[in-house]
C-alpha atoms as a printed R data frame, in Angstrom:
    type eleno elety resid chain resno       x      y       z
1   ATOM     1    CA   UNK     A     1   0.000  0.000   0.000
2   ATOM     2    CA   UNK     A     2   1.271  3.424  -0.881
3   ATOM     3    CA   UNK     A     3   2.431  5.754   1.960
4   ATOM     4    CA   UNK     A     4   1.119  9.157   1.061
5   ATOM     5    CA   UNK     A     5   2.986 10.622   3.975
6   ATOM     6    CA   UNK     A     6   6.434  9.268   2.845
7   ATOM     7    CA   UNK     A     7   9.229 12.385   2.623
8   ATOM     8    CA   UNK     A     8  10.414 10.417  -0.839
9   ATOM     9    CA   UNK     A     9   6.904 10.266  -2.257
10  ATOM    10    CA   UNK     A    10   5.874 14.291  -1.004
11  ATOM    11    CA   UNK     A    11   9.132 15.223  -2.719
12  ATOM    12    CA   UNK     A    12   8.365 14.038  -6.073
13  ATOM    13    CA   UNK     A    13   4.794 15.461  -5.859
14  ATOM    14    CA   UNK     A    14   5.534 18.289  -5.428
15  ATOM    15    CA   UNK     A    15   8.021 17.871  -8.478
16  ATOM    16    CA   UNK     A    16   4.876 17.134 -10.803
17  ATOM    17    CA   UNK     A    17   2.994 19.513  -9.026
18  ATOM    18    CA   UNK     A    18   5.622 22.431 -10.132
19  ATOM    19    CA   UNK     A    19   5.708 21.021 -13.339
20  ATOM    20    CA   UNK     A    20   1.935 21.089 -14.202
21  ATOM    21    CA   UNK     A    21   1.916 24.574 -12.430
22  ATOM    22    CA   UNK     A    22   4.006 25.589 -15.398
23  ATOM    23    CA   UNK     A    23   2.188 23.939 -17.890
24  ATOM    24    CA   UNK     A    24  -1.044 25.691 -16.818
25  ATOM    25    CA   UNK     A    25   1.094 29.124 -16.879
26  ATOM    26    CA   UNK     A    26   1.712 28.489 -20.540
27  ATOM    27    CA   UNK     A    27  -1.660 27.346 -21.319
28  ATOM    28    CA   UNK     A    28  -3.364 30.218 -19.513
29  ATOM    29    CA   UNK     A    29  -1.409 33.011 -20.790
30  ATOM    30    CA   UNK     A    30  -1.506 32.028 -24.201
31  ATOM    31    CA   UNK     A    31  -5.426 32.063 -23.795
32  ATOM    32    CA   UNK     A    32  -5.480 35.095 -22.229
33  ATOM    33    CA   UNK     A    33  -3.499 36.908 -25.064
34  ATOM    34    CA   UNK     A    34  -5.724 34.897 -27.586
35  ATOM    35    CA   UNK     A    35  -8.777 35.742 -26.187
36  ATOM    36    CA   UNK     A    36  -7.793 39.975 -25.010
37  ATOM    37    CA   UNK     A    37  -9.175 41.412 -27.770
38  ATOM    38    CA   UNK     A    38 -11.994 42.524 -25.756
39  ATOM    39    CA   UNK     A    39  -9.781 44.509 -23.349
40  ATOM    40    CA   UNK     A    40  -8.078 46.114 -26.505
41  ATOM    41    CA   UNK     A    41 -11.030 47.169 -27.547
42  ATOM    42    CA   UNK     A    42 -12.172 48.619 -24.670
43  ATOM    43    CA   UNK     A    43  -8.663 50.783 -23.939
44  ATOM    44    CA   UNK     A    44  -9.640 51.771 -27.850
45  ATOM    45    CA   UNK     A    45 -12.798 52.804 -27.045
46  ATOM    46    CA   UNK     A    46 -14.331 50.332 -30.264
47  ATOM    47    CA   UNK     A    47 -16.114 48.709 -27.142
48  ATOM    48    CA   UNK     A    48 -18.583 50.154 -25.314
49  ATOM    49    CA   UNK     A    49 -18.125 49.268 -21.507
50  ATOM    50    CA   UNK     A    50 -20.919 47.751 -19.771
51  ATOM    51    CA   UNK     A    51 -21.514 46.778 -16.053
52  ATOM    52    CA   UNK     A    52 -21.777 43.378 -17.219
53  ATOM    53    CA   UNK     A    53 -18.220 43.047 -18.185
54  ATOM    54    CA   UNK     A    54 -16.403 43.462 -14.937
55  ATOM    55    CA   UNK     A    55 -16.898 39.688 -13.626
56  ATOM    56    CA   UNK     A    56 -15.077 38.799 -17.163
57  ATOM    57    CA   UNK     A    57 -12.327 41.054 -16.679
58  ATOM    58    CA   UNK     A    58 -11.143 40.857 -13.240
59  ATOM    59    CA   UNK     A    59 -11.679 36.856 -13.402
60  ATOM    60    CA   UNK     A    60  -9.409 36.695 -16.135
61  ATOM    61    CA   UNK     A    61  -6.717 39.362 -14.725
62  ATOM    62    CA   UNK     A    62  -7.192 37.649 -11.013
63  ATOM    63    CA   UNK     A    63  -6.166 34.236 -12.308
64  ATOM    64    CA   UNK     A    64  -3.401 35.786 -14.607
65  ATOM    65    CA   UNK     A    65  -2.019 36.959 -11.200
66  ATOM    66    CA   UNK     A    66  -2.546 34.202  -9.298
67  ATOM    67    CA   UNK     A    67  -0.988 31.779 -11.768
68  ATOM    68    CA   UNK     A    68   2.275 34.136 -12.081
69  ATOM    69    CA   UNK     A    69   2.588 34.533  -8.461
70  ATOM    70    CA   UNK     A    70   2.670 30.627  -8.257
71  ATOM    71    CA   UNK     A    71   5.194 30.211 -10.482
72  ATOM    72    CA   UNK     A    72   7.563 33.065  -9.202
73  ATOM    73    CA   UNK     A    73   7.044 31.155  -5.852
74  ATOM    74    CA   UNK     A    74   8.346 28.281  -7.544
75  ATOM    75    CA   UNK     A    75  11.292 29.825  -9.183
76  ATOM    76    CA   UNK     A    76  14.502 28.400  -9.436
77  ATOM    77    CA   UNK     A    77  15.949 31.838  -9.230
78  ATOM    78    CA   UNK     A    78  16.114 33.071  -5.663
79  ATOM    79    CA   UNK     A    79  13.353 34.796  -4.260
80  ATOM    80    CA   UNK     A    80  13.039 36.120  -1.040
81  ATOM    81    CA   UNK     A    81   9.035 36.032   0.018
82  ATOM    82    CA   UNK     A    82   7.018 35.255   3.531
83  ATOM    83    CA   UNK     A    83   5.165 31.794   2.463
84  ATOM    84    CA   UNK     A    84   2.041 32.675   4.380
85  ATOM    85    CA   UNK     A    85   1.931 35.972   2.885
86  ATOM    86    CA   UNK     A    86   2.211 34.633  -0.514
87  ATOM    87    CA   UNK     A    87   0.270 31.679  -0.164
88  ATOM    88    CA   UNK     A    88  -2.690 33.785   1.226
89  ATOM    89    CA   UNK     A    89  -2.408 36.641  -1.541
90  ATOM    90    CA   UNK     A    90  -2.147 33.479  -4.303
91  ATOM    91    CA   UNK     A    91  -5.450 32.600  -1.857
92  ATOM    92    CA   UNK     A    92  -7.163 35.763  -2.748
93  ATOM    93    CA   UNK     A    93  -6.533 36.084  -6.087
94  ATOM    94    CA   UNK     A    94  -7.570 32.316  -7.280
95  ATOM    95    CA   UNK     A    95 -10.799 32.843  -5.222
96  ATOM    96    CA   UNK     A    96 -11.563 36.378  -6.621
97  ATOM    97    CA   UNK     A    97 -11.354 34.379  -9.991
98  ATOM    98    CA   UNK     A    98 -13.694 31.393  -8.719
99  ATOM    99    CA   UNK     A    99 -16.122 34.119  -7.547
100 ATOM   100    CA   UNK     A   100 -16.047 36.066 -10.512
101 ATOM   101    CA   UNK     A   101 -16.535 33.320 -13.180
102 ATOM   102    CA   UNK     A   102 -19.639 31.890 -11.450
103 ATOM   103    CA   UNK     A   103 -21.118 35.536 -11.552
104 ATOM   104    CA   UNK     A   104 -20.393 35.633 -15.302
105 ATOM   105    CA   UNK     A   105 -23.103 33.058 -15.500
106 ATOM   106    CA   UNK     A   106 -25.237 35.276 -12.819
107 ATOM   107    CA   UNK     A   107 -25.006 37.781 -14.534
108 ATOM   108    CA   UNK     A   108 -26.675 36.308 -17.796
109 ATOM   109    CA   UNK     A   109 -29.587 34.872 -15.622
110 ATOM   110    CA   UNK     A   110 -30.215 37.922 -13.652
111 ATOM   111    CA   UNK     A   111 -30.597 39.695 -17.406
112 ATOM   112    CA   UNK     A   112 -32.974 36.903 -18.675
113 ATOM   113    CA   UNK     A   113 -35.238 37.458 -15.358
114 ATOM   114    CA   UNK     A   114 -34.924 40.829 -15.557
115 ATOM   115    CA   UNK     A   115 -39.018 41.498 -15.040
116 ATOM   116    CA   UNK     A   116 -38.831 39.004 -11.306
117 ATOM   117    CA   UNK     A   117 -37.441 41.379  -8.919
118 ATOM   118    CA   UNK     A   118 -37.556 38.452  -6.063
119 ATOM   119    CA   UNK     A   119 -35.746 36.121  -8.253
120 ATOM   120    CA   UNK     A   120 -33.112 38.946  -9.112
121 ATOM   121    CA   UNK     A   121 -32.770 39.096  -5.184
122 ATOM   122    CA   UNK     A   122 -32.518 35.302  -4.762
123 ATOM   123    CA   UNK     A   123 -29.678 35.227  -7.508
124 ATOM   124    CA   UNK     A   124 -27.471 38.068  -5.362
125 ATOM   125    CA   UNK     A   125 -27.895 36.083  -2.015
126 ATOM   126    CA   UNK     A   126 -26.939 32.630  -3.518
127 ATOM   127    CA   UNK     A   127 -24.023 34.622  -5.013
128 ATOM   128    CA   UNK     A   128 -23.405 36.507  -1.704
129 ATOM   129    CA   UNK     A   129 -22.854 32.923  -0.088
130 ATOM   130    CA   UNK     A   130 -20.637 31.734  -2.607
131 ATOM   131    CA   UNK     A   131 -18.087 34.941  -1.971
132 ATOM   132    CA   UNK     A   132 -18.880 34.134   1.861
133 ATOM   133    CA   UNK     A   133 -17.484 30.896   1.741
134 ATOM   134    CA   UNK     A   134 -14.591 31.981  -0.599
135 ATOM   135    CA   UNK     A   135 -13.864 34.137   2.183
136 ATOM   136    CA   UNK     A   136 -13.888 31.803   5.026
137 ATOM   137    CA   UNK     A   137 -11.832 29.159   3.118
138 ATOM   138    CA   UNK     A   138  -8.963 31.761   2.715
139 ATOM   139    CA   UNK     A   139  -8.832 32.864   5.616
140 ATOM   140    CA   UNK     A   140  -8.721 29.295   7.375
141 ATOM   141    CA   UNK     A   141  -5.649 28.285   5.594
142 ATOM   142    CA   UNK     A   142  -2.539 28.039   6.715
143 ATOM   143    CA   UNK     A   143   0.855 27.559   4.706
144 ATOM   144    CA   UNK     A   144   4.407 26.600   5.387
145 ATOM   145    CA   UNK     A   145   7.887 25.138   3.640
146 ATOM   146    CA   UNK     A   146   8.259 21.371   3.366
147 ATOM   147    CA   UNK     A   147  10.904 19.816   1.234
148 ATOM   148    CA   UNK     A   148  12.049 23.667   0.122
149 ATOM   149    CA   UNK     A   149   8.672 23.786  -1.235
150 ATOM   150    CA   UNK     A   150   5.848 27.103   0.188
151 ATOM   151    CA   UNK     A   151   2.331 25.283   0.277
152 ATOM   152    CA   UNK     A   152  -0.419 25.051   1.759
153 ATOM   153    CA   UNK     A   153  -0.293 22.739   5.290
154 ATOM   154    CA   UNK     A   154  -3.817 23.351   6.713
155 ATOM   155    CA   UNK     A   155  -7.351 24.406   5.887
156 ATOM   156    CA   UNK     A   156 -10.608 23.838   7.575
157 ATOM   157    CA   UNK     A   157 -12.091 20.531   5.499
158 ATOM   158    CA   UNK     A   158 -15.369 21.449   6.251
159 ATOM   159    CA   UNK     A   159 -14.687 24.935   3.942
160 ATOM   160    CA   UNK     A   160 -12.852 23.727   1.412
161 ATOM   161    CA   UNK     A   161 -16.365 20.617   0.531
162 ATOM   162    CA   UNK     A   162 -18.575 23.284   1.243
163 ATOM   163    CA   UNK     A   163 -17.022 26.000  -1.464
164 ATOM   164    CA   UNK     A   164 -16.790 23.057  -4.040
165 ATOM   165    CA   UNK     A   165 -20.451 21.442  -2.832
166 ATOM   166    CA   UNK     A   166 -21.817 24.960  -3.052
167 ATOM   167    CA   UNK     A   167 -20.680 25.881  -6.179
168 ATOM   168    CA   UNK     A   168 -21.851 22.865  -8.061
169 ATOM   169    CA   UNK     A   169 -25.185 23.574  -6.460
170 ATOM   170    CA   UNK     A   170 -25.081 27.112  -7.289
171 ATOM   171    CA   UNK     A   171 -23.886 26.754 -11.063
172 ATOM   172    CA   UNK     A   172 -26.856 23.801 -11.049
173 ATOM   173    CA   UNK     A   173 -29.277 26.185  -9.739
174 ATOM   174    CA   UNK     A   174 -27.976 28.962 -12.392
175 ATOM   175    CA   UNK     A   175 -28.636 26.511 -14.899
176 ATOM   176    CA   UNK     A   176 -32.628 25.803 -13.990
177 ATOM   177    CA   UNK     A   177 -33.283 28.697 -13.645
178 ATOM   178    CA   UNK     A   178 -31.365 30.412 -17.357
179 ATOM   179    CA   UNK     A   179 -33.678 27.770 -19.250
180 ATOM   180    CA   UNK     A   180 -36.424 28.329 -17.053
181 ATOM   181    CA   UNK     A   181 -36.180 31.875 -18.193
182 ATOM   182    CA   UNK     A   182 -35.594 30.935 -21.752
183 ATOM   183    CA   UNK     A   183 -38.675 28.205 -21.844
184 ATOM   184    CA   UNK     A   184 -40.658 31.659 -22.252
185 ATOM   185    CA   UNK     A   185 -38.459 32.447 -25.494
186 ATOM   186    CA   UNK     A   186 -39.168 30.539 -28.838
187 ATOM   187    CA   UNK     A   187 -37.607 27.459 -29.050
188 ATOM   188    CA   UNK     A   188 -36.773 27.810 -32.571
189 ATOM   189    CA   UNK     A   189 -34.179 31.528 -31.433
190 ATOM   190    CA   UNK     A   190 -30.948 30.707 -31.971
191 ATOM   191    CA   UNK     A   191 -29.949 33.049 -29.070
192 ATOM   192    CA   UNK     A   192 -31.932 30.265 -27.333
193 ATOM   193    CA   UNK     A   193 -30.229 27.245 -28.229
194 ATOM   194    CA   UNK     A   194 -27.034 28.520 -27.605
195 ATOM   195    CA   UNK     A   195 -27.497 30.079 -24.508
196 ATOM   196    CA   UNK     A   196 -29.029 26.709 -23.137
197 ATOM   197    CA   UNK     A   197 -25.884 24.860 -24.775
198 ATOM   198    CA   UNK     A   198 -23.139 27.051 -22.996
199 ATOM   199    CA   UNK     A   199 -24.950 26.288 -19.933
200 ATOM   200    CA   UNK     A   200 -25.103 22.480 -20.028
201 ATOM   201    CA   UNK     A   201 -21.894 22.375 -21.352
202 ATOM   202    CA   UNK     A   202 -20.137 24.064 -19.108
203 ATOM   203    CA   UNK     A   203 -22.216 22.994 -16.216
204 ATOM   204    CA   UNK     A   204 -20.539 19.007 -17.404
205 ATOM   205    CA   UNK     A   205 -16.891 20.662 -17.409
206 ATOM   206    CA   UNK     A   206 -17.701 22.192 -14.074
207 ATOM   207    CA   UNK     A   207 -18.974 19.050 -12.228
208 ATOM   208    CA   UNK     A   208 -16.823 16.554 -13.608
209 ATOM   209    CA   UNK     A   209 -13.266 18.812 -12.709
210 ATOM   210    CA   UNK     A   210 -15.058 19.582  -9.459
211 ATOM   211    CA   UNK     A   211 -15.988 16.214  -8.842
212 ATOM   212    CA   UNK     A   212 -12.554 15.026  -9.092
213 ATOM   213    CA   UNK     A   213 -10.643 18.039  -6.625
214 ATOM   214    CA   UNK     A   214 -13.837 17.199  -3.985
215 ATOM   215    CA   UNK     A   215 -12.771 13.349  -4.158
216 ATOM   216    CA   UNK     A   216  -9.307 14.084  -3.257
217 ATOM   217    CA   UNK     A   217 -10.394 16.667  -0.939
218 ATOM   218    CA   UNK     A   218 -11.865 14.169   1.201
219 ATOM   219    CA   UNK     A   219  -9.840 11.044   0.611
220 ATOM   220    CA   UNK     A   220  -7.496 13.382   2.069
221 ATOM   221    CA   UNK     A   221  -4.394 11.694   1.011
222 ATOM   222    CA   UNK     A   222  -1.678 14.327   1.896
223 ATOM   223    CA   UNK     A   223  -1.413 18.176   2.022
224 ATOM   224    CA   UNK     A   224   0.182 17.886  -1.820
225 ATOM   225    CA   UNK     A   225  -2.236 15.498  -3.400
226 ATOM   226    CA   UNK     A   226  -5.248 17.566  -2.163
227 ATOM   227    CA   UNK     A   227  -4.353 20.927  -3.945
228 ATOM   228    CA   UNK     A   228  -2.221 19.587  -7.019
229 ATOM   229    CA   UNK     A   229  -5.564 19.616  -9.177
230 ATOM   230    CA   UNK     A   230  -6.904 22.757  -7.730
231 ATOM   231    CA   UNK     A   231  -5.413 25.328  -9.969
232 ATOM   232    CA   UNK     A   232  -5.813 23.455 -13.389
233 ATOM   233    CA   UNK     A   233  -9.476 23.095 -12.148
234 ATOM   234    CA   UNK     A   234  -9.354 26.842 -11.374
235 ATOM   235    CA   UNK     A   235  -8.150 27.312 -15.182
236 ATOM   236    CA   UNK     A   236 -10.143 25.297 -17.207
237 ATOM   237    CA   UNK     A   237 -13.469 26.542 -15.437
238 ATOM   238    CA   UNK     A   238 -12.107 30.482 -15.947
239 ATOM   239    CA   UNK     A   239 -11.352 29.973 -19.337
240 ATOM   240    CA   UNK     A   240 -14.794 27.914 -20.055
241 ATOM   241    CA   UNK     A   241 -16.650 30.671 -18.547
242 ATOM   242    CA   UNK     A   242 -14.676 33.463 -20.227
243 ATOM   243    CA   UNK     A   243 -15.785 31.306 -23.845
244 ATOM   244    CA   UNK     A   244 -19.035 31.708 -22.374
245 ATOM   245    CA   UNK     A   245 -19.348 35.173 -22.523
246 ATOM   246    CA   UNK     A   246 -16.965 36.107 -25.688
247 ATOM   247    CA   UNK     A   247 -19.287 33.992 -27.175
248 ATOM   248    CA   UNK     A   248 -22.112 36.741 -26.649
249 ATOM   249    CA   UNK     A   249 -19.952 39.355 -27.717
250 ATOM   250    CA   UNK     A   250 -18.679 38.185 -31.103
251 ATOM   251    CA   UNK     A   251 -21.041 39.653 -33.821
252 ATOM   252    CA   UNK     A   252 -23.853 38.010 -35.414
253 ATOM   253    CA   UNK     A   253 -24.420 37.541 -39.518
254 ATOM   254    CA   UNK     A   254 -26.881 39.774 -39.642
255 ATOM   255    CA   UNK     A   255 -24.748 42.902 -38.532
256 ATOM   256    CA   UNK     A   256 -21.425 41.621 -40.741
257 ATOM   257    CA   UNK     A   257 -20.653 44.336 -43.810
258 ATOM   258    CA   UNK     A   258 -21.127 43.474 -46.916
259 ATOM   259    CA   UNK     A   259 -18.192 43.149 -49.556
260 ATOM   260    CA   UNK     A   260 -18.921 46.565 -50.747
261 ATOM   261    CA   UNK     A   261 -17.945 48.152 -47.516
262 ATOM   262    CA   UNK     A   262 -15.077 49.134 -46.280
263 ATOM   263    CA   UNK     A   263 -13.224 47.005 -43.727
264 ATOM   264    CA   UNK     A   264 -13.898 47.748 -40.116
265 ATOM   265    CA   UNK     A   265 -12.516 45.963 -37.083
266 ATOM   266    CA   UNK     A   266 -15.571 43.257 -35.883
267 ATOM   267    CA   UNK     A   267 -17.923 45.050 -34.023
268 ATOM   268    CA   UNK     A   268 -17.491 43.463 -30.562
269 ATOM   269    CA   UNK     A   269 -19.909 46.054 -28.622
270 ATOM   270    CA   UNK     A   270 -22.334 43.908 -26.642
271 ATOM   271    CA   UNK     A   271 -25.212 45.863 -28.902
272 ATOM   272    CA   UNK     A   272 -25.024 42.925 -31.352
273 ATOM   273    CA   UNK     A   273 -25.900 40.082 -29.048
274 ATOM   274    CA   UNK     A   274 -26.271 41.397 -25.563
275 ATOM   275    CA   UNK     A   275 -28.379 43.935 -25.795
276 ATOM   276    CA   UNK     A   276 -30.282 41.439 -28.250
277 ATOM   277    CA   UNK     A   277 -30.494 39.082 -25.770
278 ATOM   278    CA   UNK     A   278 -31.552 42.072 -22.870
279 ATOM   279    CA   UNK     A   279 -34.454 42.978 -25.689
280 ATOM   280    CA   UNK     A   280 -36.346 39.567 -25.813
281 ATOM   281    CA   UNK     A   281 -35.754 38.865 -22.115
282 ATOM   282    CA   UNK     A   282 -37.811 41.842 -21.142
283 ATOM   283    CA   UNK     A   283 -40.404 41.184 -24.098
């Protein structure tokens, strides 16, 4: 039977760990500069900037940080840095991301139901509970060095199910209640389809990568083994909900120029699709 707790075994761990740590640094900033078009345009002003946005941008610019604060921790050049200190700002940034792409997907509901005020007020407590618990879990954990390596030691178990548990629940409930809102929408709308399709599917990335940090979580193998998933999860579910929402920003065929015209950078203002979408939600 294998000895989770063995010095040997820890050690080479945390060798893969700071391995796939890099690999999701290189996979994550090569999205992010794929994907930043949206920030361009809104420093140039071709984007009109909309309340709706800021969950998209600072969950993309919180796990940015995050990530490259992991891997200067994990530098072979010599860096001086507090572990708790940087394990608790790495904390903070990682959960400001979590937060922030679950309230991407808010965010769309709370548009579709914009004419059910008590809804609307459901939707900002379940989403005040999720940040709650965010909260509590960083501020229960505890880091230190073992085998030369800053990580985390400690953190309450009972946070760390309950912020995965909740959110599964939460992006579930999120779910019901976007094609709830949508059932009241023809069937045949395109706008329809896809919305309901970026919700399933990312609902079946979320659970699955979820499902798989919880297990660990509990098995509770060894401080190493219980966190070596959690920022891939953390990156896969950022960049699935950022897809989520570019996908309501690129433009539809019915606004593209026709060959006549003269070339004009895509028109990425949420007009095309968003406010769209706004429009038959409050039909």
């Amino acid at each position: 039977m294998v000895n989770w707790n063995d010095p040997g075994l820890e050690a080479k761990l945390a060798m893969v760990s700071v391995q796939l740590l890099y690999a999701i640094l290189g996979l994550y900033s090569w999205e992010y500069v794929r994907s930043s078009h949206v920030e361009i345009a809104l420093l140039r002003r071709q984007l009109q900037f909309r309340w709706a946005l800021v969950s998209y941008l600072i969950a993309r610019l919180s796990f940015l940080i995050a990530i490259v604060l992991l891997a200067t921790q994990f530098s072979p050049f010599h860096t001086r840095v507090d572990c708790q200190t940087m394990n608790t700002l790495i904390m903070i940034t990682t959960n400001v991301a979590i937060g922030c792409y679950t309230t991407n997907l808010m965010v769309r509901t709370w548009i579709i139901w914009t004419n059910s005020t008590p809804l609307r007020l459901f939707l900002v407590l379940l989403s005040l509970g999720h940040w709650t618990l965010l909260t509590l879990f960083v501020a229960s954990a505890r880091a230190t060095t073992r085998n030369g390596v800053c990580m985390v030691a400690s953190v309450n178990p009972a946070y760390a199910s309950a912020v995965l548990i909740y959110g599964l629940f939460f992006d579930l409930a999120l779910l019901v209640f976007t094609i709830a809102g949508l059932w009241r929408m023809s069937s045949s709308s395109m706008l329809w389809k896809t919305l309901v399709k970026q919700g399933v599917i990312y609902f079946i990335i979320n659970i699955v990568v979820n499902i798989i940090l919880l297990a660990l979580n509990r098995v509770n193998m060894n401080p190493i083994m219980n966190a070596i998933f959690a920022m891939p999860v953390a990156c896969i579910c950022t960049i699935a909900s950022s897809q989520v929402v570019l996908s309501l920003l690129r433009p539809s065929p019915n606004h593209e120029s026709d060959a006549a015209a003269p070339v004009k950078p895509p028109p990425l203002a949420t007009e095309v699709t968003v406010l769209r979408f706004a429009t038959v939600a409050e039909a």
